[in-house]
Structures are given as C-alpha cells and as structure tokens.
C-alpha positions in Angstrom: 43.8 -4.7 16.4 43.7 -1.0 15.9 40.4 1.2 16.2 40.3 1.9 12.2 36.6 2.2 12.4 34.1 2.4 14.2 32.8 -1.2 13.6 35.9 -1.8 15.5 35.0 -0.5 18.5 32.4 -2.6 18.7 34.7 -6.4 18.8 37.5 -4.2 20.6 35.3 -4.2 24.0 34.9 -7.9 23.7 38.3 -9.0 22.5 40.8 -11.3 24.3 44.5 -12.6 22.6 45.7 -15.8 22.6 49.7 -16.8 21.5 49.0 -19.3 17.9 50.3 -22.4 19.3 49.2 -24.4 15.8 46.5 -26.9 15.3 44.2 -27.2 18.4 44.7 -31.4 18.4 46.3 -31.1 21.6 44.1 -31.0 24.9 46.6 -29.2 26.8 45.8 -25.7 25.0 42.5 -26.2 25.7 42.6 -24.5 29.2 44.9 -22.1 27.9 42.2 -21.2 25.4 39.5 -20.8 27.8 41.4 -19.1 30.1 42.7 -16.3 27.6 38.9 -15.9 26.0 38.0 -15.2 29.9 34.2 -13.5 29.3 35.0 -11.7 25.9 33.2 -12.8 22.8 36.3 -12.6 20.3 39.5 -14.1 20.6 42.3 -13.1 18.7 45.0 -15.9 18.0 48.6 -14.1 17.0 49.9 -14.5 13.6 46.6 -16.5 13.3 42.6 -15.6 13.2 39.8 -14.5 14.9 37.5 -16.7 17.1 34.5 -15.8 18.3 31.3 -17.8 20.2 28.1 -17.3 20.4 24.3 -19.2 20.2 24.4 -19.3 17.0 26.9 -18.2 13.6 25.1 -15.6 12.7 24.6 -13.9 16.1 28.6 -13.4 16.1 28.5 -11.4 13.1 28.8 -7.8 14.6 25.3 -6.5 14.4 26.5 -3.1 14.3 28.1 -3.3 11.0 26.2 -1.7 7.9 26.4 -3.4 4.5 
C-alpha cells in the first residue's frame, strides 16, 4: 500500500501482510493468519483484500476519514 493520502497513513501504522493462500477452509492457515496480523488492526492478503478486526464493523471504518 503506498501513502497516497493522508487517510493512508492512518491504516499504514496498523497494517500487517499476509501471502493469499485461497479460501480460509483449511485450519492450518489459521495460525499463519494470526501470526502475520501480530497486534495490527489491518491485514493485507496479496493479490487478495483487506482484513481488519475490531469490536464492532463500524469501529474498523477509519475514523479519520472525511466524507
């Protein structure tokens, strides 16, 4: 993710990558998963998504961001 704006900055403190390994069905990612998200907030899967965690939905949505 490059720092395009400065919402960006914001997820870019908190963001962790993770290698696409396809659909989640199989139990062995799941340690891979929770060991690449580590403390961050967002996790990036390549050639994927976003994740991100959080109480509830809409406390992930960056609160910084203006619309």
């Amino acid at each position: 993710m490059l720092p395009l704006s400065q919402q960006s900055i914001f997820i870019l403190s908190s963001l962790a990558y993770h290698d696409y390994e396809g659909v989640a069905l199989n139990d062995a990612e799941k340690p891979r998963l929770i060991a690449d998200m580590g403390e961050n907030t967002y996790l990036m899967l390549r050639n994927h998504g976003l994740l991100t965690v959080g109480k509830t939905i809409a406390g992930r949505f960056p609160r910084h961001v203006s619309i």
